[in-house]
C-alpha positions in Angstrom: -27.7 -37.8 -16.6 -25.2 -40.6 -16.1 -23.5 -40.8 -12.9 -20.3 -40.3 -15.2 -21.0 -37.6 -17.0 -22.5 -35.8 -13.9 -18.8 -36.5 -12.3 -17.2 -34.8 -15.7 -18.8 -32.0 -15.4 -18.2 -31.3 -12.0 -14.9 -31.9 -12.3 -14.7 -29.5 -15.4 -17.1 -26.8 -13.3 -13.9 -27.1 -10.8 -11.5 -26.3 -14.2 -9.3 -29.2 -12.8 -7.8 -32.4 -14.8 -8.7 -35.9 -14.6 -5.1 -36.9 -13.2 -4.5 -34.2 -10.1 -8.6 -35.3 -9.8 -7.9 -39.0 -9.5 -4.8 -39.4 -7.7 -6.4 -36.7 -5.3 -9.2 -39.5 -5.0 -7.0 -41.9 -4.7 -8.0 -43.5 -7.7 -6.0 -43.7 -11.0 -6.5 -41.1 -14.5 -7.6 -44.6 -16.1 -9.9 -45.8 -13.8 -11.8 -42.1 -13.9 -11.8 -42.1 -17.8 -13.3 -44.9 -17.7 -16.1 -43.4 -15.2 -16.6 -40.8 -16.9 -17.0 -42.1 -20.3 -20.0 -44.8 -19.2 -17.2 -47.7 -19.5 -17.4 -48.5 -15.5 -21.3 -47.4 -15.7 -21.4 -48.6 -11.8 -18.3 -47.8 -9.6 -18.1 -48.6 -6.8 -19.6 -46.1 -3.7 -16.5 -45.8 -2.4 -15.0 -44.6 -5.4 -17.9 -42.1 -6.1 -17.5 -40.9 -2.4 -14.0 -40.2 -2.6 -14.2 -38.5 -6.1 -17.2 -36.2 -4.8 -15.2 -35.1 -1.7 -12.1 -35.0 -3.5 -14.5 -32.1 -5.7 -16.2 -30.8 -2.5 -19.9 -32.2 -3.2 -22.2 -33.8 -1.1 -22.6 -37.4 -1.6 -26.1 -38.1 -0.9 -27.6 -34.5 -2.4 -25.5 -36.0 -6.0 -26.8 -39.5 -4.8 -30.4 -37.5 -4.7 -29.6 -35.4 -7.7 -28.6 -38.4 -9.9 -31.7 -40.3 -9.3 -34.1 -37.7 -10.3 -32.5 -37.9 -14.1 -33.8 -41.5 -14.0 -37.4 -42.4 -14.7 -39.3 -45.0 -12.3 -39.8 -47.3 -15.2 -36.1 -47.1 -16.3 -35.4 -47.3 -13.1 -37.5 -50.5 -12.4 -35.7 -51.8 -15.0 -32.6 -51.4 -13.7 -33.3 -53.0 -10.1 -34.8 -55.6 -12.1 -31.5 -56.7 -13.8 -29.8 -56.8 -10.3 -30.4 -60.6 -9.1 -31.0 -59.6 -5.5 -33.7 -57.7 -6.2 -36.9 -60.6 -7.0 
């Protein structure tokens, strides 16, 4: 599952709204739109820290959670795309 649409549906789980969410964050009801629809497909860690304490969840068991959805090769692929990674 996208890192997006796992943030959604926490969010939703918590019944709360994507602008008391963001600006609780410290982010803006744009910017998390966007996150959640797959537009920002990579925000920032910070960003995705302060959203999943903002909801109460544990960074690194999402972090670990979110990674599992992925398959090696896809995920090979993706490192693969990052120029730092040769």
């Amino acid at each position: 599952m996208a890192i997006g649409k796992s943030l959604k549906k926490l969010r939703e789980y918590r019944g709360w709204n994507q602008g008391d969410t963001a600006e609780k964050a410290g982010i803006s009801q744009t910017h998390l739109s966007k996150i959640e629809r797959g537009e920002i497909d990579t925000p920032h860690l910070d960003t995705i820290r302060s959203i999943l304490d903002t909801l109460g969840v544990n960074f690194e068991r999402f972090v670990k959670r979110v990674l599992r959805d992925v398959e090696p090769d896809e995920f090979l692929d993706i490192c693969k795309e990052d120029s730092q990674f040769e």
